[in-house]
C-alpha positions as CSV (number, residue, x, y, z in Angstrom):
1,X,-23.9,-4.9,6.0
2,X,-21.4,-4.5,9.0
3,X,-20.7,-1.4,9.1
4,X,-16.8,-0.6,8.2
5,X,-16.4,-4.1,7.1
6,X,-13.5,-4.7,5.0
7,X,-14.5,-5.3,1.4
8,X,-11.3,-8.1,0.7
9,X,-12.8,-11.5,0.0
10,X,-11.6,-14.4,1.2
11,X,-11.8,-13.5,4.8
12,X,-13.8,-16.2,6.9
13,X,-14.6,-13.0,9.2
14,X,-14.7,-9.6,7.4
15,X,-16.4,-8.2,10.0
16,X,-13.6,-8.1,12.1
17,X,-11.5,-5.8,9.8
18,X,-11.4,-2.4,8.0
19,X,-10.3,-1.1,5.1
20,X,-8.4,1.9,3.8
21,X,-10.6,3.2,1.4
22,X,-13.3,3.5,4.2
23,X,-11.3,4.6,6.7
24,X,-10.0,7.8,4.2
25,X,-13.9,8.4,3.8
26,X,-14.6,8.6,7.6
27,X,-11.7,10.5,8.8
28,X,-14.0,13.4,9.8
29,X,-16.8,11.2,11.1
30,X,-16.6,11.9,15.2
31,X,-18.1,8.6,16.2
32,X,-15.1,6.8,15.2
33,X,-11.4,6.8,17.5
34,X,-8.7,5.9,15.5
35,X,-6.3,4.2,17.5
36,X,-2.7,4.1,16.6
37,X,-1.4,1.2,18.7
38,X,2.5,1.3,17.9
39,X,5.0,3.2,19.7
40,X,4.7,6.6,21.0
41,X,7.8,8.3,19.7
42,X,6.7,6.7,15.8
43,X,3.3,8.1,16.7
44,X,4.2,11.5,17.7
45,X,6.5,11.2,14.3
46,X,3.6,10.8,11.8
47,X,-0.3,9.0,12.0
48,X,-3.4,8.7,10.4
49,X,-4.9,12.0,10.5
50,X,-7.4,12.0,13.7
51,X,-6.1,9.4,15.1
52,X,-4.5,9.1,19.0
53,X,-1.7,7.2,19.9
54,X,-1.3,5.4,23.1
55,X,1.7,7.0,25.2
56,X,1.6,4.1,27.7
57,X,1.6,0.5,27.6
58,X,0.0,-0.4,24.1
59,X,-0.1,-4.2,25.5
60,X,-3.0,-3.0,28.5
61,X,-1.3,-4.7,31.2
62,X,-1.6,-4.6,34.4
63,X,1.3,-3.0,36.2
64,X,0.3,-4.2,40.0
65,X,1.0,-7.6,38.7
66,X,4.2,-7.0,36.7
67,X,2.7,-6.7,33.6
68,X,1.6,-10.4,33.9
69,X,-2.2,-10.1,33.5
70,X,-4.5,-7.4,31.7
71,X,-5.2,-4.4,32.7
72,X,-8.0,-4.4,35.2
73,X,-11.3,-2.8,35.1
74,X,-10.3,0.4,36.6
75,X,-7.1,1.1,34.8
76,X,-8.7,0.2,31.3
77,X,-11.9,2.4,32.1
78,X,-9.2,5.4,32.9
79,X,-7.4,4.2,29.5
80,X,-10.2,4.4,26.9
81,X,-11.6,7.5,28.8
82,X,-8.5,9.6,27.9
83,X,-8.5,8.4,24.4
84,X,-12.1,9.5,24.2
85,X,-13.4,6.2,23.7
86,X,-16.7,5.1,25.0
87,X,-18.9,2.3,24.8
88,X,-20.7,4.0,22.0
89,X,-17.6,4.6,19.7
90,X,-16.0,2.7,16.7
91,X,-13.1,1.7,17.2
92,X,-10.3,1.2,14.6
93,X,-6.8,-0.1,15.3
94,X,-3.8,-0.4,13.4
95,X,-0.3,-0.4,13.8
96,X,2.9,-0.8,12.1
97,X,4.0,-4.3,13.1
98,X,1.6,-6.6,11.3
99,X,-1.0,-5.4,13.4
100,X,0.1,-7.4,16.4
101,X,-1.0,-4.3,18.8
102,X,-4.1,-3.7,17.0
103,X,-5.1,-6.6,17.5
104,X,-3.9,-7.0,21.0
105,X,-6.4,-3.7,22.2
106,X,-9.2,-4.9,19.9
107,X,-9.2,-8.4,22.1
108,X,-9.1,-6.4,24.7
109,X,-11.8,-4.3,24.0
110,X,-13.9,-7.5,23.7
111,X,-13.4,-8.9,26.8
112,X,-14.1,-5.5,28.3
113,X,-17.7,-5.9,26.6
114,X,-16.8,-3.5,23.6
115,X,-17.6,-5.6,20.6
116,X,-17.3,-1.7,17.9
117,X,-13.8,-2.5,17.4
118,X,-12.4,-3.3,14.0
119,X,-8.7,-3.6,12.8
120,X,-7.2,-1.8,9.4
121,X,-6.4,-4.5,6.8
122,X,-3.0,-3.8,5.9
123,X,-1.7,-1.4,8.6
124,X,-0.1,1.5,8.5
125,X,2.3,0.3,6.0
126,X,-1.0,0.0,3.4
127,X,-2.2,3.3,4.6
128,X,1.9,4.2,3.5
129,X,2.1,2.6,0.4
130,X,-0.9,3.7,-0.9
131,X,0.0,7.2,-0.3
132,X,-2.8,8.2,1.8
133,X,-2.6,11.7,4.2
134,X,-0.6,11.5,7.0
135,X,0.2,14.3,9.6
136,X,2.3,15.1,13.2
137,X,-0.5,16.9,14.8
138,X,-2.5,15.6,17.8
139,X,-6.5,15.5,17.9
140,X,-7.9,17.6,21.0
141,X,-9.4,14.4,23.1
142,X,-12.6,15.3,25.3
143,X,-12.5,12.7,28.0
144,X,-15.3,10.1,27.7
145,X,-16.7,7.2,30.3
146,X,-16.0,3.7,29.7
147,X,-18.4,0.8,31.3
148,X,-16.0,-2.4,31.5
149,X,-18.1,-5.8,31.0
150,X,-16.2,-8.5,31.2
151,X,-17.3,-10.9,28.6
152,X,-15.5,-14.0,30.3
153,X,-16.5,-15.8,27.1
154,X,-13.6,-14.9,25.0
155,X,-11.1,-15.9,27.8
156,X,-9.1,-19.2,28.1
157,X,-7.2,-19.9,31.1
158,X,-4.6,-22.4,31.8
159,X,-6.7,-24.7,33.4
160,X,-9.1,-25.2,30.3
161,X,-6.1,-25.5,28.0
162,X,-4.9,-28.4,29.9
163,X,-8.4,-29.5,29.6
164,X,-9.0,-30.0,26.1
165,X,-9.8,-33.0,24.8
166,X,-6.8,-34.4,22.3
167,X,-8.9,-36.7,20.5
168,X,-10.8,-33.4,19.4
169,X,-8.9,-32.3,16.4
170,X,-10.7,-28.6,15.6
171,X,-9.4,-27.7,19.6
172,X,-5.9,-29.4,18.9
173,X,-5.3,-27.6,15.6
174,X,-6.8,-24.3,16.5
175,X,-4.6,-24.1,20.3
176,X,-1.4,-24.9,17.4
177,X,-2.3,-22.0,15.3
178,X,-2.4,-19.7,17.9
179,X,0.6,-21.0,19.4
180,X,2.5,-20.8,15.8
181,X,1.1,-17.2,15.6
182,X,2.7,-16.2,19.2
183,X,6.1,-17.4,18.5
184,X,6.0,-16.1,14.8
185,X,5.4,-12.4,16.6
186,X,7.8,-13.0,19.7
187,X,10.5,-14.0,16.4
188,X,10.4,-10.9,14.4
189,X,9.6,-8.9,17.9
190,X,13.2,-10.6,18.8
191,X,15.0,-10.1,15.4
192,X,13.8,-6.0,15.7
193,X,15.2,-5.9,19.0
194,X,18.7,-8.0,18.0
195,X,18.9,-5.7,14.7
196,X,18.3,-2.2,16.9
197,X,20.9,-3.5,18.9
198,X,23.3,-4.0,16.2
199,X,22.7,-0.8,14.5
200,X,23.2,1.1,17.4
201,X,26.9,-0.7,18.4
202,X,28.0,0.2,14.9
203,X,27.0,3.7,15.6
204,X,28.9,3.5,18.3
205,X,32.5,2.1,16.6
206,X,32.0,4.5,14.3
207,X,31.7,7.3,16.4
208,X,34.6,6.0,18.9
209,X,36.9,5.6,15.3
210,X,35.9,8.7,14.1
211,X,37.1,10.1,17.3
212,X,40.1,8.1,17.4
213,X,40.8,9.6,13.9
214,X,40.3,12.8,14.9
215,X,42.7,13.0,17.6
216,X,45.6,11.1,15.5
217,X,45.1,13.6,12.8
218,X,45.4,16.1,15.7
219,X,48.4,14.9,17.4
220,X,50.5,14.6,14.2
221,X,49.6,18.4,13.4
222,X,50.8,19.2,16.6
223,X,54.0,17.0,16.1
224,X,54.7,19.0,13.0
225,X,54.2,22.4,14.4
């Protein structure tokens, strides 16, 4: 048996996955890195006990080139070093937005040559909901090396999408899933942003008319005096 496969049938790979129940009884077990791939500040807020979030880009891209390819070979060795991951560890990701950053470092992680990675079924909002120990307190990290291989294999670029045979409908459908997936993720992704955008103009009017208030209440007390 894999180990730290996720036990939920129905999967077509279980292998790729973890559960909760697992996780809570490896917490303590020092050849695993839990990885908490959301923000920083929700990190530093509350996590998975022993697990280290990532206070840089969680996307591992490559800054030289305006964030427009992955990180390279260099930059991710430096990463995983100083979250004390190396090619002998376990990885488990998760985060809180449907595991779309989880995922994101555990593809990376393969084509860096680092197939130990696995992602938590469910999330931190499973981990939440089933009311499993959480905490604010950092793990000490002792600095690890990290061999990048590039495993080229798990890479498509432009040139053999444009390639693909139509008449081949397992390629066709499979490019349209992953398509669907992206824009599903860059929807919600947008809808969070339009939504914190919202909130905070209404924090603003309220502030401004509470202030506005203030003042008028203020003036006419001054009036009467």
């Amino acid at each position: 048996e894999d180990i730290g496969m996720s036990k939920d049938q129905g999967y077509v790979l279980p292998e790729l996955l973890t559960d909760t129940e697992w996780l809570q009884n490896n917490l303590s077990n020092e050849d695993i890195r839990i990885v908490d791939c959301g923000y920083w500040e929700a990190y530093k807020r509350a996590h998975i006990p022993g697990a280290v979030g990532i206070p840089g880009d969680h996307y591992f891209k490559d800054p030289d080139t305006n964030r427009t390819f992955i990180s390279n070979p260099e930059q991710f060795s430096r990463e995983m070093s100083e979250l004390g991951i190396s090619n002998n560890t376990l990885v488990v990701a998760y985060d809180d937005f449907g595991s779309l950053w989880a995922s994101r470092l555990w593809w990376v992680l393969k084509y860096y040559g680092h197939h130990s990675v696995k992602v938590l079924n469910g999330g931190w909002k499973k981990w939440l909901s089933e009311g499993r120990q959480v905490t604010d307190v950092k793990p000490h990290i002792d600095k690890t090396k990290f061999d990048p291989v590039i495993d080229n294999g798990i890479l498509a670029t432009a040139e053999q999408i444009m390639d693909i045979d139509r008449n081949n409908p397992e390629k066709v459908v499979l490019f349209e899933k992953l398509l669907k997936g992206f824009m599903e993720n860059f929807i919600h992704e947008y809808i969070y942003f339009i939504i914190t955008i919202l909130i905070s103009l209404n924090i603003i009017i309220i502030i401004f008319f509470n202030m506005m208030y203030k003042t008028s209440v203020w003036e006419v007390q001054k009036e009467q005096k």
